[in-house]
C-alpha positions in Angstrom: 98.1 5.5 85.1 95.4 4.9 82.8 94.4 1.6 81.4 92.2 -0.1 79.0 89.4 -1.3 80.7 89.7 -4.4 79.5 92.6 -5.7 81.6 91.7 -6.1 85.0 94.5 -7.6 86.6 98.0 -7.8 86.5 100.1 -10.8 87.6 103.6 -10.4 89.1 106.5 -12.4 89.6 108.4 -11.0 92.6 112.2 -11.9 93.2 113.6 -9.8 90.0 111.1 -8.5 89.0 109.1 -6.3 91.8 112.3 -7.2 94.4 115.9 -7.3 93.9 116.8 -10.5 95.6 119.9 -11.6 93.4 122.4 -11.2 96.1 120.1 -12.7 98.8 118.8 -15.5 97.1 122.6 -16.3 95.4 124.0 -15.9 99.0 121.5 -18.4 100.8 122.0 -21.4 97.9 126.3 -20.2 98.2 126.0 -20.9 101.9 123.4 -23.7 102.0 125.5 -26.0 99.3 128.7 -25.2 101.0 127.2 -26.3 104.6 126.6 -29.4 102.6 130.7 -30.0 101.9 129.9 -28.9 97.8 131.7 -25.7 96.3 128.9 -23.8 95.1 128.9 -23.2 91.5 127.5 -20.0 90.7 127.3 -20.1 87.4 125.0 -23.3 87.8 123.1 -21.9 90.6 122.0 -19.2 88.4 120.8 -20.8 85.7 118.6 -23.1 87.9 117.1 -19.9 89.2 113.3 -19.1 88.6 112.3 -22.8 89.5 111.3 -24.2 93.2 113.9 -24.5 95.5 112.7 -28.5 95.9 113.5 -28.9 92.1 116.7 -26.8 92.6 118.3 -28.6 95.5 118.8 -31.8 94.1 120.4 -30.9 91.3 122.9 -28.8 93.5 123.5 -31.6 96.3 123.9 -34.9 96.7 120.2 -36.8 97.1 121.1 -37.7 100.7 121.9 -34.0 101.6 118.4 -32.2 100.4 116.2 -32.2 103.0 119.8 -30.4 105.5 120.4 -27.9 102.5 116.6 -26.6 102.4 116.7 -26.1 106.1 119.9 -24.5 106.0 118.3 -22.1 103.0 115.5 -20.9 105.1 118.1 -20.3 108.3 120.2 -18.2 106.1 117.3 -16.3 104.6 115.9 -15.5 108.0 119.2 -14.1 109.0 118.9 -10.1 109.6 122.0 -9.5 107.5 121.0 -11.4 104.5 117.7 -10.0 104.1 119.6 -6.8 104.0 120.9 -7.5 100.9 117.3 -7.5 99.5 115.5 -4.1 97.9 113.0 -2.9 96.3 113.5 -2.1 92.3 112.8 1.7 91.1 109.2 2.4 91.0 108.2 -0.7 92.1 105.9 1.2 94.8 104.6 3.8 92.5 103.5 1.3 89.6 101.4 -1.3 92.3 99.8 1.8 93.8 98.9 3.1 90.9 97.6 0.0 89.2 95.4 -0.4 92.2 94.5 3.3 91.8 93.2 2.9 88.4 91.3 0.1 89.7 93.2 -3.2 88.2 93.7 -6.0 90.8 97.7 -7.3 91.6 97.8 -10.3 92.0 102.2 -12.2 92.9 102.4 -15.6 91.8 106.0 -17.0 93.0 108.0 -20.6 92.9 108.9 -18.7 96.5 107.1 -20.6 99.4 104.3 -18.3 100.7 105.7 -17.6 104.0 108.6 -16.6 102.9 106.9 -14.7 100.0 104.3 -13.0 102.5 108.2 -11.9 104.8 109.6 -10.5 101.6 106.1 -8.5 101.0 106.0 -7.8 104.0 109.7 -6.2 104.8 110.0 -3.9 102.0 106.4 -2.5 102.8 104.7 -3.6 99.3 102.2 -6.5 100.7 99.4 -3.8 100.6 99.7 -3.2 97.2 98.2 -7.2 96.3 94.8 -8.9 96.3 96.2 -12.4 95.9 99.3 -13.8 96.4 100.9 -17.2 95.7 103.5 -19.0 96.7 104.4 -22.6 94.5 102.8 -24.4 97.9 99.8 -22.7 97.5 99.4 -23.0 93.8 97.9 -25.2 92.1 101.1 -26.4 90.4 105.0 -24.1 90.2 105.5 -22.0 87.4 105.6 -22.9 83.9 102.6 -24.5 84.7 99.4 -22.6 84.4 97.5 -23.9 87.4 98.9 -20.8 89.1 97.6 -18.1 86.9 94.1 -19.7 86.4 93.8 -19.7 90.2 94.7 -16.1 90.5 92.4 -15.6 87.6 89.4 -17.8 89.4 89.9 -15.7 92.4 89.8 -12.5 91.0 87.0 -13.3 88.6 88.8 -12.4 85.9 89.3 -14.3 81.8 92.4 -14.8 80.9 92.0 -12.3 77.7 91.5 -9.6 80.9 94.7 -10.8 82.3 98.6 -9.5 82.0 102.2 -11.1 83.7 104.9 -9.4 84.4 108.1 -11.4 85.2 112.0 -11.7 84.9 112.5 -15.4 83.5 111.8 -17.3 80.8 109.4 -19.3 83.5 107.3 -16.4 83.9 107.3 -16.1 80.4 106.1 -19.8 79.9 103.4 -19.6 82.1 101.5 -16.5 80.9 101.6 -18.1 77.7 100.7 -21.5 78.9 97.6 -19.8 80.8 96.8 -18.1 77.6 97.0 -14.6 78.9 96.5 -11.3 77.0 100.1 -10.4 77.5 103.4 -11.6 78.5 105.7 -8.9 79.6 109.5 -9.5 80.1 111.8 -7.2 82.4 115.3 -7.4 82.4 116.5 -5.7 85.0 116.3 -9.0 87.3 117.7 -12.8 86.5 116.9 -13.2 82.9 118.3 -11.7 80.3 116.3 -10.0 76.9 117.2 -12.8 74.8 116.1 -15.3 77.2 112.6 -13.6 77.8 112.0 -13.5 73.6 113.2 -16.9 73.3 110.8 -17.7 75.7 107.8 -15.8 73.8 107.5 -12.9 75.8 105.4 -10.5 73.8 107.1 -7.0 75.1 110.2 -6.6 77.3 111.1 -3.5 79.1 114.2 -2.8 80.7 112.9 -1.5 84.1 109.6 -0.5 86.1 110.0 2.7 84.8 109.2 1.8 81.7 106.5 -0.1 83.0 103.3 2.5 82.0 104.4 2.9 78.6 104.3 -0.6 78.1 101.2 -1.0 79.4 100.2 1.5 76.8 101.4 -0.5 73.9 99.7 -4.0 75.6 96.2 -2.0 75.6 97.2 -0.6 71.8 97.8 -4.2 70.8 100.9 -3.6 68.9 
């Protein structure tokens, strides 16, 4: 892959956008909100999706019944047969490693909790591919915020100008533009859809990883 220079790091989301989660994370809010004596409502569950699972819960659950339904979350997600449901999108291996091969640092910024983001890395083989990685209790503040992404940027020594985020929501969207970055990049292929992503700002959208390299190529181009 070549690159211009000039960005040095790329930021990624992970469930949606490096990691096809939908069916996992779907099944452990079902099963959590059910255990709770709610009918989960998936049509609401997904459009809650992209923020922290403590700012999701109560809007899912009575207040009372939180604290039961996150632990019952991270039971279900630890469950062998759940993380089954969990793979890695097309190419997702090829662009890391070659992002790290033309030197440019990967950095996963997440509203995931870093032990659980660190498993998820971890079981579909792609932890190797990142320098930093950060989960929302690790971050400065969750995503839109930009605390995140200036952390990452701190860490790596990096501006914001050298900076691009890839993500799948209009969250990730809002925070690469809230942290100033050179470029927003929108993917579709995960739990937002296009319209969502340009409504949010996002300065190029792509439809899956594939596409990734070429528009890369257009960021550096400025177009």
């Amino acid at each position: 892959m070549t690159h211009d220079p000039g960005i040095k790091a790329v930021i990624f989301d992970i469930d949606g956008t490096i990691l096809d989660t939908y069916e996992f994370v779907m099944h452990s809010f079902e099963e959590a909100v059910a255990a709770q004596g709610e009918k989960p409502d998936r049509a609401k569950i997904d459009s809650l999706l992209g923020q922290t699972i403590h700012e999701t819960y109560p809007q899912l659950v009575p207040e009372e019944a939180v604290e039961a339904a996150l632990q019952k979350h991270r039971e279900v997600q630890a469950l062998p047969e759940v993380r089954a449901l969990i793979s890695t999108f097309d190419q997702a291996n090829e662009v890391l490693a070659a992002l790290n091969h033309a030197g440019v640092r990967c950095a996963a910024l997440s509203n995931r909790m870093h032990a659980s983001l660190l498993e998820l890395l971890e079981y579909t083989g792609l932890l190797q591919h990142f320098t930093v990685i950060l989960g929302s209790d690790e971050a400065r503040e969750p995503k839109p915020a930009p605390g995140g992404v200036r952390q990452i940027c701190e860490i790596l020594h990096v501006s914001a100008a050298e900076t691009v985020m890839v993500g799948d929501t209009p969250i990730d969207i809002k925070t690469a533009k809230n942290a100033g970055l050179r470029a927003a990049i929108g993917i579709t292929h995960g739990f937002g859809s296009r319209e969502q992503l340009v409504a949010a700002g996002a300065d190029f959208t792509l439809d899956s990883l594939r596409d990734f390299e070429e528009t890369m190529q257009r960021v550096e181009h400025g177009e």
